[in-house]
C-alpha positions in Angstrom: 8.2 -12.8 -67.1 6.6 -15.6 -68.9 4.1 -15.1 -71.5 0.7 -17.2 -71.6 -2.1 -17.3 -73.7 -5.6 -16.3 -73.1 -8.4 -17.4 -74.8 -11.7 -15.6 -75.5 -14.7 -16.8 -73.3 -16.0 -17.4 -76.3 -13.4 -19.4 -77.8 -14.9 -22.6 -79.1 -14.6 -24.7 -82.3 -15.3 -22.3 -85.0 -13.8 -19.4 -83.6 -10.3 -18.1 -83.3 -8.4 -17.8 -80.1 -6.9 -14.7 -79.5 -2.8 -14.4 -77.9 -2.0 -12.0 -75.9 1.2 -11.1 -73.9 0.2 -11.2 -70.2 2.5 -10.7 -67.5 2.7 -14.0 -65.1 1.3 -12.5 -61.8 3.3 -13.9 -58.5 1.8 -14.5 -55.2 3.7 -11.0 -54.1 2.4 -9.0 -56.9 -1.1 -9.5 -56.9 -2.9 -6.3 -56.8 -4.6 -5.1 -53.9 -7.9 -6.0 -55.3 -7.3 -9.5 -55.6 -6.6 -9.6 -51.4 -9.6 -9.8 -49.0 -10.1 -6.0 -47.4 -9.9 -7.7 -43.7 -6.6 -9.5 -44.7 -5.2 -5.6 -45.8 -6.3 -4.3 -42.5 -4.6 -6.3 -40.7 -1.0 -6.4 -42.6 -1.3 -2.9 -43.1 -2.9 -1.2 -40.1 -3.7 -1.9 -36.2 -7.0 -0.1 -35.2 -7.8 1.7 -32.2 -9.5 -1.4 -30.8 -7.3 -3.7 -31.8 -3.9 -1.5 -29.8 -6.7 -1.5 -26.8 -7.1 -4.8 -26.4 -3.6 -5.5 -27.2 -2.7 -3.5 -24.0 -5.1 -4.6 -22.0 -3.4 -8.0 -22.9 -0.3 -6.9 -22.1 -1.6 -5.6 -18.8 -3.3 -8.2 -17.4 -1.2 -11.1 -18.4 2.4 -9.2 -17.0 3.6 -10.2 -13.5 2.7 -6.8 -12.1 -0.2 -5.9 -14.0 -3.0 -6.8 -11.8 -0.9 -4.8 -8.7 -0.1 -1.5 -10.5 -4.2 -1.4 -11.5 -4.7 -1.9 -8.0 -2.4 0.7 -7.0 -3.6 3.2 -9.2 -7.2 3.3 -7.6 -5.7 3.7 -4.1 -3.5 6.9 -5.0 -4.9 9.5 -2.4 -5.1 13.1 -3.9 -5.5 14.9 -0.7 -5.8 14.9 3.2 -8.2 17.3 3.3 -5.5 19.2 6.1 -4.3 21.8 5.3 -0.3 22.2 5.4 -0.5 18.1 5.8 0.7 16.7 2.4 -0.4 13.2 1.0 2.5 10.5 1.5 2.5 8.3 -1.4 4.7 5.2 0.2 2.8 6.0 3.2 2.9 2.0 4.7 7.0 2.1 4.2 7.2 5.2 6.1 5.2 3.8 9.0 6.9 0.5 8.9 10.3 2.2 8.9 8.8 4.6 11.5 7.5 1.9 13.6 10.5 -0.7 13.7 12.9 2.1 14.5 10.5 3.4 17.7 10.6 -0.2 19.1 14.4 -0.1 18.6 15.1 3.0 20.4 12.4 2.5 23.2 14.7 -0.4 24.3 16.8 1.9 26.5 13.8 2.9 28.7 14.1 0.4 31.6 11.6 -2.5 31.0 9.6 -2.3 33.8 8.2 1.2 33.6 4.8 1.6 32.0 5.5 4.2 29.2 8.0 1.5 27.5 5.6 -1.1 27.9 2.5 1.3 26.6 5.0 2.1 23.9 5.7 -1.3 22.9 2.3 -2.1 23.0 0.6 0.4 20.2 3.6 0.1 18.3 3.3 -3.2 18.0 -0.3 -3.6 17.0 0.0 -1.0 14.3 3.3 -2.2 13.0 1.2 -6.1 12.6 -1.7 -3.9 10.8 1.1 -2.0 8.2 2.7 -6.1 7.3 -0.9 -7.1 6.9 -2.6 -4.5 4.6 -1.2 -2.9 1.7 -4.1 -0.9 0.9 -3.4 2.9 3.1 -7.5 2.8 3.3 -7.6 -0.4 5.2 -4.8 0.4 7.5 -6.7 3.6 8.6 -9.7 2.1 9.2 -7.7 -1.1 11.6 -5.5 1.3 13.1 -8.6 3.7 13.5 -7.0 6.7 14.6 -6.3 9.2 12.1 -5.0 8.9 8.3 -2.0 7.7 7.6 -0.4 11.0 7.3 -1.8 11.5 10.7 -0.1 8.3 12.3 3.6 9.3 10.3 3.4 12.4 12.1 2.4 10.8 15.7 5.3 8.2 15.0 7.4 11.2 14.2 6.8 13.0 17.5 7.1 9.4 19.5 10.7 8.9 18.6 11.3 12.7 19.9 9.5 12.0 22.8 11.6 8.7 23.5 14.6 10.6 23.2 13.5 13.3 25.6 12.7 10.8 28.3 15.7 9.0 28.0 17.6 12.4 28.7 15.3 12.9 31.2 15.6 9.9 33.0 12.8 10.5 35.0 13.5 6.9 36.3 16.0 8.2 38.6 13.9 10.8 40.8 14.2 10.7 44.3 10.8 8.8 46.1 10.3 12.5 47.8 10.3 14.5 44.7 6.9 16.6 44.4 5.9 17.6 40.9 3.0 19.5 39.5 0.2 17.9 37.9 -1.6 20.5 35.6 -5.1 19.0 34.3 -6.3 20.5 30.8 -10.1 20.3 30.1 -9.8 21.9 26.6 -11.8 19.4 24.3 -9.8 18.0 21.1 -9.8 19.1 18.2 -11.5 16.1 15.4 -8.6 16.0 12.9 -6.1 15.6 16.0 -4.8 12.3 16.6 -5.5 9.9 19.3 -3.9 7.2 21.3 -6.3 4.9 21.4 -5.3 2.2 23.3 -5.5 -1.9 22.8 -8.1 -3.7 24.7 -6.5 -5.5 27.7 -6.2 -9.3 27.5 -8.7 -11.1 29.3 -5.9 -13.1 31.3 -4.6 -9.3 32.5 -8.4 -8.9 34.5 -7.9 -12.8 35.8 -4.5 -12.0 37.5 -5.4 -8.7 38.6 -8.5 -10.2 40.2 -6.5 -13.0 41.6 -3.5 -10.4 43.2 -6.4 -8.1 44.8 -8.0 -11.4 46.3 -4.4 -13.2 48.1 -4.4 -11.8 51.0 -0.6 -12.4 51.1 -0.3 -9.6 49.2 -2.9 -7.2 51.0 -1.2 -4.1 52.7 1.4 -2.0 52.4 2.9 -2.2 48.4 6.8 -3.6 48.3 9.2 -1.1 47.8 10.4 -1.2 44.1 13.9 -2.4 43.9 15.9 0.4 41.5 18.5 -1.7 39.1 
């Protein structure tokens, strides 16, 4: 340490100066009264406003930061069903559901009308899932049930598929007689319903057009069986 001399304030000609041994103070040891209190704050402690903002930083500036905000205000806490459990990754499941239905409907011959009603729906709500990622909006396009609601309808389409196919009710005889059983018994609201997609306007032209050739008036072709 080096020693310097102070003088008195009052140290002018006719008065003595008075030595003393003070320690040289360094830029490192200057007591804590010497610093600014703001500058101590901040190379001491981080407030509770200042780690806030910090994360909210952090947060909004990341690559997914704006995405997992968004997500966490469309988590779904229940169904309001009971015994039907919310499904978190709900659009995955129906996009999985819905790509593998239009896989396995392929072995229903392509001219009957269940594959092609099939195709149809799935199609439409398979467009909506790649569109929206929000489970809220899909329900409200698809407009037939929560999402939960439209797993389990995929669900029972793919075991319905499989049914028919070992059915093949494609190959009954022209003679068969079956028994057609009509239920009145209204549905139940939190049921599912198809709900089909409106007809193309070209569909009502050619119809119109088929009904008015008279080349085609009569008896109906007989359908050719591959």
């Amino acid at each position: 340490m080096a020693n310097i001399a102070t003088c008195s304030p009052r140290a002018q000609p006719g008065y003595s100066a008075t030595l003393t041994n003070t320690p040289q103070l360094s830029s490192i040891q200057q007591p804590s009264s010497l610093v600014p209190a703001h500058q101590q704050r901040d190379a001491t402690t981080t407030t509770a406003s200042d780690d806030g903002e910090m994360f909210l930083r952090r947060i909004l500036t990341g690559g997914g930061g704006l995405a997992a905000l968004r997500a966490a205000r469309a988590v779904k806490e229940t169904t309001g069903i009971v015994g039907l459990e919310v499904a978190p990754n709900a659009r995955e499941v129906l996009i999985g559901l819905y790509t593998r239905t239009l896989k396995e409907i392929e072995a229903v011959p392509k001219d009957e009308g269940y594959r092609k009603a099939v195709e149809s729906f799935t199609n439409h709500r398979l467009q909506i899932c790649q569109e929206e990622d929000d489970w809220k909006r899909i329900e409200d396009r698809i407009g037939c049930g929560q999402v939960e609601e439209l797993i389990e309808e995929a669900e029972d389409e793919l075991k319905l598929i499989a049914k028919m196919i070992e059915w093949d009710p494609w190959g009954v005889p022209d003679d068969y007689e079956c028994e057609v059983i009509e239920d009145d018994t209204p549905i139940p609201k939190h049921v599912p319903q198809h709900r089909p997609v409106a007809l193309p306007e070209e569909f009502f032209k050619t119809l119109d057009a088929v009904k008015s050739d008279p080349a085609l008036q009569g008896d109906a072709p007989p359908q050719v069986k591959a």
